[in-house]
C-alpha positions as CSV (number, residue, x, y, z in Angstrom):
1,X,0.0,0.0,0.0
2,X,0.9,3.9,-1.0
3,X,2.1,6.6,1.3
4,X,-0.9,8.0,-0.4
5,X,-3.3,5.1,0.5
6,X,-2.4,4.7,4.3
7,X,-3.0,8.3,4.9
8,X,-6.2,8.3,3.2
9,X,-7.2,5.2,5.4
10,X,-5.7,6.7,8.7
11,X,-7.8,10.0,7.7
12,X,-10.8,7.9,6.8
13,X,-10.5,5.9,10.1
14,X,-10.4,9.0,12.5
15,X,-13.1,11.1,10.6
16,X,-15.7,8.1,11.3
17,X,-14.2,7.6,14.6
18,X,-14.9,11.1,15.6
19,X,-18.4,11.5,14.0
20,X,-19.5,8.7,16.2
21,X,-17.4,9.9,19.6
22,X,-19.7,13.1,19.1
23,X,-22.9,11.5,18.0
24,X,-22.3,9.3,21.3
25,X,-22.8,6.2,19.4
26,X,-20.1,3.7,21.7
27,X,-21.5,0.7,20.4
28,X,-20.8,2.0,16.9
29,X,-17.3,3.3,17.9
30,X,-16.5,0.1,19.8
31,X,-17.0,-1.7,16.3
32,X,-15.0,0.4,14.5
33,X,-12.2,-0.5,16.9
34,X,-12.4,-4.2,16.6
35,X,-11.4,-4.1,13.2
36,X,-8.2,-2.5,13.5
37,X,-4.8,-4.2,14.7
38,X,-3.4,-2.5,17.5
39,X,-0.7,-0.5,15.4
40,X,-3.8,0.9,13.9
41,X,-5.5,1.8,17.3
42,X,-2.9,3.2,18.9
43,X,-2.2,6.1,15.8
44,X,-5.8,6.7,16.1
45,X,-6.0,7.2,19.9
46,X,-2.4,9.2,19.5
47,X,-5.0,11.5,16.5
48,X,-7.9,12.6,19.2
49,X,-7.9,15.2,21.8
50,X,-7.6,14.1,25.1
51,X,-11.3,13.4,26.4
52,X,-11.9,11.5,23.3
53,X,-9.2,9.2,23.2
54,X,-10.1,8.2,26.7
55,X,-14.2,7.5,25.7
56,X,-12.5,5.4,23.0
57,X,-9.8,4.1,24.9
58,X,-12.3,2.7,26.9
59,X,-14.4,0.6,24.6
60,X,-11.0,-1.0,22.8
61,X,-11.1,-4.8,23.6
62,X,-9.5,-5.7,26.7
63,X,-7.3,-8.3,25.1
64,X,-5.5,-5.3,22.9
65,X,-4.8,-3.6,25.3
66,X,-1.2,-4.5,26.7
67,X,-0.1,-4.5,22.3
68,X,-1.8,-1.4,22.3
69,X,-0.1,0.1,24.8
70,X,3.6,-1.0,23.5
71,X,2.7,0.8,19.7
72,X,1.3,4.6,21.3
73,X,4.1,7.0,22.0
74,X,5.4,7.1,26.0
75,X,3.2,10.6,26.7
76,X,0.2,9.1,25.6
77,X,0.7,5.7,27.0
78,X,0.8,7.4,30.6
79,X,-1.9,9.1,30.0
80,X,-3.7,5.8,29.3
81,X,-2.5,4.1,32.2
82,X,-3.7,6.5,34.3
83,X,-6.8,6.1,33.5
84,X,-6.6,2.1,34.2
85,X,-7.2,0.1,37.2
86,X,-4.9,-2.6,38.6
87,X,-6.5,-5.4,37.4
88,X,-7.1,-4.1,33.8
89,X,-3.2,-3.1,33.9
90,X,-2.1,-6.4,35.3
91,X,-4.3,-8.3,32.5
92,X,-2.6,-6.2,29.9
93,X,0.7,-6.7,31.1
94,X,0.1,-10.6,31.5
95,X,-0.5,-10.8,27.8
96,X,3.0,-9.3,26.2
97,X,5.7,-11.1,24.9
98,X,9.0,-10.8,27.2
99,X,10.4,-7.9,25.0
100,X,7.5,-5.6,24.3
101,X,7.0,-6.3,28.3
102,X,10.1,-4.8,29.2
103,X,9.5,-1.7,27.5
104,X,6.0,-1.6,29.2
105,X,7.3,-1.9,33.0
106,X,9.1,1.1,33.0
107,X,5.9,2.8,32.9
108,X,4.0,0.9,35.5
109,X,3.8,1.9,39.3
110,X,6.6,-0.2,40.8
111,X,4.1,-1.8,43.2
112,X,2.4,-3.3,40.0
113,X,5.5,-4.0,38.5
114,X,6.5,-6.5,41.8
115,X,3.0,-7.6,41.3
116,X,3.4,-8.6,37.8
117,X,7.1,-10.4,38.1
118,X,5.9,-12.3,41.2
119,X,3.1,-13.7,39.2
120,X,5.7,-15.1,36.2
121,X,7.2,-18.5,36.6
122,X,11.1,-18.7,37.5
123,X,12.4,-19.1,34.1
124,X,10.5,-16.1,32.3
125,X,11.7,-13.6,35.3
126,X,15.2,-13.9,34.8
127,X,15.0,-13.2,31.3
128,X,12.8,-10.3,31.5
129,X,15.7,-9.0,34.2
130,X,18.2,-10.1,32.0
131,X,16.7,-7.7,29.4
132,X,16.5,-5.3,31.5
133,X,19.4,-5.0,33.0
134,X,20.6,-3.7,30.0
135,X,21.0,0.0,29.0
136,X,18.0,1.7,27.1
137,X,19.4,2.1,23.4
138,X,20.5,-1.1,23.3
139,X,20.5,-4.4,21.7
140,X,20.0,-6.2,25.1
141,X,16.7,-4.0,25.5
142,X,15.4,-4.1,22.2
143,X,15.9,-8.0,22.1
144,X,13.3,-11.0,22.7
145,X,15.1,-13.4,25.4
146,X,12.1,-16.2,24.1
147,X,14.6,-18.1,21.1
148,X,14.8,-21.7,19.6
149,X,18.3,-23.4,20.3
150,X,19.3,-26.5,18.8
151,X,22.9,-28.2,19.1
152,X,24.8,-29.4,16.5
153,X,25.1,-33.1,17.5
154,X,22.1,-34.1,17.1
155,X,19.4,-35.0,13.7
156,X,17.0,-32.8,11.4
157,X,14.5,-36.0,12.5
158,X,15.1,-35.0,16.2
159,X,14.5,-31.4,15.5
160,X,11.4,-31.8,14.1
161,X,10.3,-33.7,17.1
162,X,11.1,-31.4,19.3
163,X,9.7,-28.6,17.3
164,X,6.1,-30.2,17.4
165,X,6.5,-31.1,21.3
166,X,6.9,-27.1,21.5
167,X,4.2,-26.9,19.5
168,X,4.6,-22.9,19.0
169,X,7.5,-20.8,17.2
170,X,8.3,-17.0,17.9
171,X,7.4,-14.7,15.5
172,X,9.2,-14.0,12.0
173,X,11.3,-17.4,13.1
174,X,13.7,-17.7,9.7
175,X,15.9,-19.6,11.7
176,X,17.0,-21.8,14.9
177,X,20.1,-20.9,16.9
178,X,22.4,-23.3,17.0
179,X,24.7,-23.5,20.5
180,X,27.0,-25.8,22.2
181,X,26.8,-27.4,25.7
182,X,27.9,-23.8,27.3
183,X,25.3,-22.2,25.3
184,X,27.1,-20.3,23.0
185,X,26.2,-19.4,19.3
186,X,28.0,-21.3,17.0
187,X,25.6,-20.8,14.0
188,X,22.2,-20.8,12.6
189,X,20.1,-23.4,11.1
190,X,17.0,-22.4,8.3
191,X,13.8,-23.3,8.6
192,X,13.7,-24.4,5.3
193,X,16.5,-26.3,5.7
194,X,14.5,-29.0,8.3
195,X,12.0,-28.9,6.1
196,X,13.5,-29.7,2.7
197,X,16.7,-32.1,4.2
198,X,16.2,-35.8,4.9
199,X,15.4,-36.8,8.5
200,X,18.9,-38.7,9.1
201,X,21.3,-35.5,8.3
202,X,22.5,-34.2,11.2
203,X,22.7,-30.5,12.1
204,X,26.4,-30.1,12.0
205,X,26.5,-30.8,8.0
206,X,23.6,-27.6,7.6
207,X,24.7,-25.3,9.6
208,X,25.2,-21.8,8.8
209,X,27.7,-19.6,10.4
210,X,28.0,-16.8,7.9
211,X,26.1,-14.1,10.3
212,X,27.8,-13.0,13.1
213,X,25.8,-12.3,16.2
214,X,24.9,-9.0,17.5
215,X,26.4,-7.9,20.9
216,X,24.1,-7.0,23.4
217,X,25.7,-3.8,24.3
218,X,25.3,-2.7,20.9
219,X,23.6,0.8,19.7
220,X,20.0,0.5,18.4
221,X,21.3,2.6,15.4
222,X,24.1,0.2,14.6
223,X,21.6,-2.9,15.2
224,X,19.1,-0.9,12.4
225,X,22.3,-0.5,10.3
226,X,23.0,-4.3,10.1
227,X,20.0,-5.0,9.8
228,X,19.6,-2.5,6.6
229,X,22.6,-3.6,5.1
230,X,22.0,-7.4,5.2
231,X,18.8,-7.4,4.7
232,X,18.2,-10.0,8.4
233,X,14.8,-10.7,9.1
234,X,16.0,-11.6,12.5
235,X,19.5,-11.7,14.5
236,X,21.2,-13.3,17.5
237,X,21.8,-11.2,20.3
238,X,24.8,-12.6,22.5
239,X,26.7,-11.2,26.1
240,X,30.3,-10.7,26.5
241,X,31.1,-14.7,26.6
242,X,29.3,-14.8,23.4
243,X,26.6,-16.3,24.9
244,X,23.3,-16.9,23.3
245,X,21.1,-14.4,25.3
246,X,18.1,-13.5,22.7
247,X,17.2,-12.3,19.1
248,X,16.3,-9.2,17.4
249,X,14.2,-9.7,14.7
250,X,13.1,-7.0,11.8
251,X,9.4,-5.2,13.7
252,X,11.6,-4.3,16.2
253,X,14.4,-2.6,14.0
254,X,11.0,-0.5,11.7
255,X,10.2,0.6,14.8
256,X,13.9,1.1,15.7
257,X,14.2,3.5,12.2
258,X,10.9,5.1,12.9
259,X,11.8,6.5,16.0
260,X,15.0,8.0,14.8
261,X,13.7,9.5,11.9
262,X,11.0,11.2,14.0
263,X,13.5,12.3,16.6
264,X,16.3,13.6,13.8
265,X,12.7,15.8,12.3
266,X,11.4,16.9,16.2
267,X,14.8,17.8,17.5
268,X,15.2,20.3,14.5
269,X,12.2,22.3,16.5
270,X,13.2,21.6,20.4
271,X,10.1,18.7,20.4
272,X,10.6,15.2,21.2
273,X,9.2,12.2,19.0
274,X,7.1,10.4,22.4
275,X,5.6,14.1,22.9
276,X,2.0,13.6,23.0
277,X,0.4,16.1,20.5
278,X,-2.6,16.5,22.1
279,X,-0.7,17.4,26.1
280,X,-2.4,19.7,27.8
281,X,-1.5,23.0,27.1
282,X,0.0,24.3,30.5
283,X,2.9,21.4,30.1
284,X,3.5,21.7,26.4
285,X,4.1,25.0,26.8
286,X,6.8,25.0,29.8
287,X,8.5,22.2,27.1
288,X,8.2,25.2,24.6
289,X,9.5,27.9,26.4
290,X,12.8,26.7,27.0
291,X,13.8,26.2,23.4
292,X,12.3,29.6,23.2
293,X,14.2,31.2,25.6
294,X,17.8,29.6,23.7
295,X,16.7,31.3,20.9
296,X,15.9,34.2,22.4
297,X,19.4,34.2,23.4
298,X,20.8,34.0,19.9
299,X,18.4,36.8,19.0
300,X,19.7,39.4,21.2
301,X,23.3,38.2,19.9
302,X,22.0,39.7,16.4
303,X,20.5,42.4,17.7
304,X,23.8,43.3,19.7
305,X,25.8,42.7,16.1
306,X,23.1,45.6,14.6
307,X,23.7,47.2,17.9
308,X,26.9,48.1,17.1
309,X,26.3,50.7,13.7
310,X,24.3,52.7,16.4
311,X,26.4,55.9,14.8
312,X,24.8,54.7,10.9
313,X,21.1,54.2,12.1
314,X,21.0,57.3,14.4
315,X,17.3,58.0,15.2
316,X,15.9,54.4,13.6
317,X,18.9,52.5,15.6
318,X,16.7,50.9,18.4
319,X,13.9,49.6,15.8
320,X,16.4,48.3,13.8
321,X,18.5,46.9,16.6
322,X,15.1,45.1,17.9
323,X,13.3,44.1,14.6
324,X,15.4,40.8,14.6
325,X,14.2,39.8,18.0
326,X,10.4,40.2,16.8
327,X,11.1,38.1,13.8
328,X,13.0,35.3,15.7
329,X,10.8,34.4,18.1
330,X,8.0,34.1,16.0
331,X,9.9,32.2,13.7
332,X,11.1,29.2,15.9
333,X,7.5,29.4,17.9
334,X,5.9,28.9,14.3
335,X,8.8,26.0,13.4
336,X,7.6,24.2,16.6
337,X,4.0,23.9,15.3
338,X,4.8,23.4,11.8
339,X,6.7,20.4,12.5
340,X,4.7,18.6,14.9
341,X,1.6,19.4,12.3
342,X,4.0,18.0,9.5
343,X,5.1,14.7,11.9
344,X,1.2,14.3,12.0
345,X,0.5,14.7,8.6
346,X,2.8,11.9,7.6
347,X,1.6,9.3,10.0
348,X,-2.3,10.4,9.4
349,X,-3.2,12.0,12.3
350,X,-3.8,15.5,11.4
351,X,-6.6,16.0,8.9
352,X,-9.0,19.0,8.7
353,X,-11.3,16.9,11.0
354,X,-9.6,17.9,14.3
355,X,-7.5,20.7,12.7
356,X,-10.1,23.2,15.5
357,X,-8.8,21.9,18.4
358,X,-5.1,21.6,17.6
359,X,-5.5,25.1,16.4
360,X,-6.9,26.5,19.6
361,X,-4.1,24.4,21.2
362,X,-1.1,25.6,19.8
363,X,-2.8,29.6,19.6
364,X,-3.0,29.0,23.7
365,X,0.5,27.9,24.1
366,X,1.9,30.3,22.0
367,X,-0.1,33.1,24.1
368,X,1.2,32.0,27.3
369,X,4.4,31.9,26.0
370,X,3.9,35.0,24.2
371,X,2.7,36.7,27.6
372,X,6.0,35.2,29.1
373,X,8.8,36.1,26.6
374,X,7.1,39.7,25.2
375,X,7.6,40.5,29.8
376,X,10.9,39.3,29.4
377,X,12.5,41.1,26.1
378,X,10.5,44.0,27.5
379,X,12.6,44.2,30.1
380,X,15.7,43.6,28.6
381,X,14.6,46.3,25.7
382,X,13.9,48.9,29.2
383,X,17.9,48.1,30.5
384,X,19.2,48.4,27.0
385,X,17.2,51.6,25.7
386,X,15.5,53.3,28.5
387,X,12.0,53.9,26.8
388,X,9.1,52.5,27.9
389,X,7.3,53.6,25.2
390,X,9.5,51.4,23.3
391,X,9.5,48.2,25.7
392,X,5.6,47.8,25.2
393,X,5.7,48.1,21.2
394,X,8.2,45.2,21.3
395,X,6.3,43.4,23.6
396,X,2.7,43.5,21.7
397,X,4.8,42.5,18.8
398,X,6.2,39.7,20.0
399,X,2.7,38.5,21.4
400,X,0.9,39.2,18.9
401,X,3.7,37.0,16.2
402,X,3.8,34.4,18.5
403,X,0.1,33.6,18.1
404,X,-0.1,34.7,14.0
405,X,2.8,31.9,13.9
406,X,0.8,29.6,15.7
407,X,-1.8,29.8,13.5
408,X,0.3,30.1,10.6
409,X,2.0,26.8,11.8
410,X,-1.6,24.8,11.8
411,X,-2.8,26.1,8.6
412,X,0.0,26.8,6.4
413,X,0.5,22.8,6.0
414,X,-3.3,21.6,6.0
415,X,-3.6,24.1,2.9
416,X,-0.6,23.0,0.8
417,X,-1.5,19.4,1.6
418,X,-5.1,20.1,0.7
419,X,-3.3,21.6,-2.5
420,X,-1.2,18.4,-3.3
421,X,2.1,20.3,-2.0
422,X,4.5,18.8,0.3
423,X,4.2,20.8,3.5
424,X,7.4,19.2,4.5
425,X,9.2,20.8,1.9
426,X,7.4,24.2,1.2
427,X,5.8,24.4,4.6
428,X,9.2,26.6,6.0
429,X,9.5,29.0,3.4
430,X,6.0,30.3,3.3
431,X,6.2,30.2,7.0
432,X,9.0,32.1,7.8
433,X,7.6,34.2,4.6
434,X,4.3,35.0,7.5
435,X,6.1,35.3,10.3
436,X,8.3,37.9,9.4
437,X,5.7,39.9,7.3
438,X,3.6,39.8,10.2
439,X,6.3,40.3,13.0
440,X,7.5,43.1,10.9
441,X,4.2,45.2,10.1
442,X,3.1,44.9,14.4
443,X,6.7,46.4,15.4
444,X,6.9,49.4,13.0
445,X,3.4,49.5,12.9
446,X,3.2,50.1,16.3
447,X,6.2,51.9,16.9
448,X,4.7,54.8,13.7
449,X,1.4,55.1,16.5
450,X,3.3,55.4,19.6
451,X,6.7,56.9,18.9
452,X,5.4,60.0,17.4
């Protein structure tokens, strides 16, 4: 399936979603929610405000709920959790494989967390610590401790016994491990192999030992780069003694590459990839206002470099020395939105549908940052120049392109995309094209009115 065609379902799915969640139909919504896979849940619950996604949070099956949890980003997934009971958490908890587990603990009150390793048997606790005793960003962490050794002494005939007394293989198992009597990785063994070879052949005379196992200290990034570049549907993971301690296999390493390309797009802006979009507005905000306040630093730096032909500008020098401060801020507050509206234009969860109250979101984050930074330059702008007069015209300026870049930050992509034009790639220009008109016009503007 297309780009195209998974953002036109993921649109589809949350336009219907959110015509029932207002009509109040549940039983409607709750059927709509069956149908999807738990990937599919999870980007719909990340696309609705918060009161919504806890309605429909609350009629998803009970048996999705512990995959559903592992796919939503880590803002959101608190946010669910908080709004579930011990037993529902425990149930969820009790139904994930050893891996995706491990990443779901770390969000669970550590009373619960006790609760839930006390109630595994012995063998299945000590691997879930043994994956966690690794570092986050890891191989260790990202691996699945639940793999299929075989040794080499023995027959394909014997294998295949053993593989139908098990009666179960993990998923996207290409191949079995083999390891010797210290459990070590010597090798692998196809699946196709067992099934194609006669019984008697023993599984010394098939083994493979061309790929090399993946330490378990290893980076995520180098584990997606292997991965990439051999094209592995699946890996052994091994400790210092080169001892076989789990398996990566290639759903882990999407999500892996996912994460990073979201992080490389958010950290351009100051955001971070797990940041829920639809936070409340007091704590996205605070997040905000700190990569606001670097840049404000970096705008006073230009001002003092225009600061310094004081002699040139004469009367006009503190409007020009100011101007690049108004068009700054407005320009990183209006990056911030643009990208997170871009992020959820790619993955399907912004759409015209709930473009209102993202809008009204980001205007009322950008006003109380606005109201924060305008007190703040206005002070500095007081120190520098001595004229009040002057201190409030920067600071309605900066309010008031804080909030136009807010808006232009919403809109400017939901047009172009609505137009068939990548707001990824034209999105910036015609932003910082609006901020600067606008930041421009409300500081001389004002300044014509009051500094007559």
């Amino acid at each position: 399936m297309s780009d195209s065609a998974i953002y036109d379902k993921t649109v589809r799915q949350l336009r219907l979603l959110s015509q029932a969640l207002d009509s109040g139909k549940t039983a409607a919504v709750k059927r709509m929610l069956n149908t999807l896979s738990p990937g599919e849940i999870a980007n719909v619950l990340e696309s609705l405000p918060l009161t919504k996604r806890l309605v429909a949070w609350g009629l998803v099956d009970p048996e999705d709920d512990g995959e559903v949890l592992v796919h939503v980003a880590d803002e959101v997934r608190l946010s669910l959790i908080r709004d579930m009971d011990r037993e529902e958490l425990l149930a969820a908890a009790e139904s994930l494989d050893l891996d995706d587990l491990a990443g779901l603990l770390e969000d669970l009150p550590a009373a619960l967390t006790e609760e839930v390793l006390k109630g595994m048997d012995r063998e299945d606790r000590e691997r879930l610590e043994r994956v966690l005793s690794y570092p986050e960003d890891t191989a260790g962490r990202l691996m699945d401790p639940d793999v299929v050794t075989v040794r080499a002494d023995v027959s394909v005939d014997v294998v295949l016994r053993y593989l139908r007394i098990r009666g179960e293989l993990p998923e996207h198992t290409d191949y079995l491990y083999v390891v010797n009597r210290r459990g070590q990785y010597t090798g692998r063994l196809a699946v196709t192999q067992l099934i194609t070879q006669k019984p008697e052949r023993s599984v010394a005379e098939l083994i493979d030992d061309s790929q090399p196992a993946i330490r378990a200290g290893t980076s995520m990034g180098e584990v997606a780069a292997e991965f990439e570049n051999h094209r592995y549907v699946s890996a052994p993971v091994v400790d210092d003694e080169n001892v076989l301690v789990g398996r990566i296999t290639v759903d882990d390493v999407l999500d892996v590459v996912r994460d990073e390309a979201e992080h490389s797009v958010m950290s351009m802006a100051g955001l971070h990839e797990e940041d829920d979009m639809f936070a409340p507005i007091w704590a996205a905000s605070r997040r905000r206002a700190l990569w606001l306040g670097i840049n404000l630093i970096t705008a006073f730096l230009a001002s003092w470099v225009i600061g310094n032909f004081e002699a040139t500008l004469e009367k006009v020098v503190a409007l020009a020395v100011l101007m690049p401060v108004v068009a700054s801020m407005g320009g990183i507050a209006g990056t911030q939105t643009l990208t997170l509206i871009v992020r959820g234009l790619a993955l399907g969860q912004v759409s015209w549908d709930n473009a209102k109250p993202l809008l009204w979101r980001e205007i009322m984050i950008s006003a109380l940052n606005g109201a924060l930074w305008s007190v703040v330059v206005a002070g500095v702008a007081q120190l520098w120049f001595g004229d009040l007069r002057l201190s409030l015209v920067i600071a309605a300026a900066i309010a008031i392109n804080l909030v136009t870049a807010a808006f232009c930050g919403v809109m400017i992509p939901l047009t172009l995309k609505r137009f068939a034009i990548d707001p990824a790639l034209a999105g910036g220009v015609v932003l910082t094209t609006a901020t600067d008109c606008v930041g421009f016009l409300a500081f001389l503007g004002l300044a014509s009115l009051v500094l007559r």
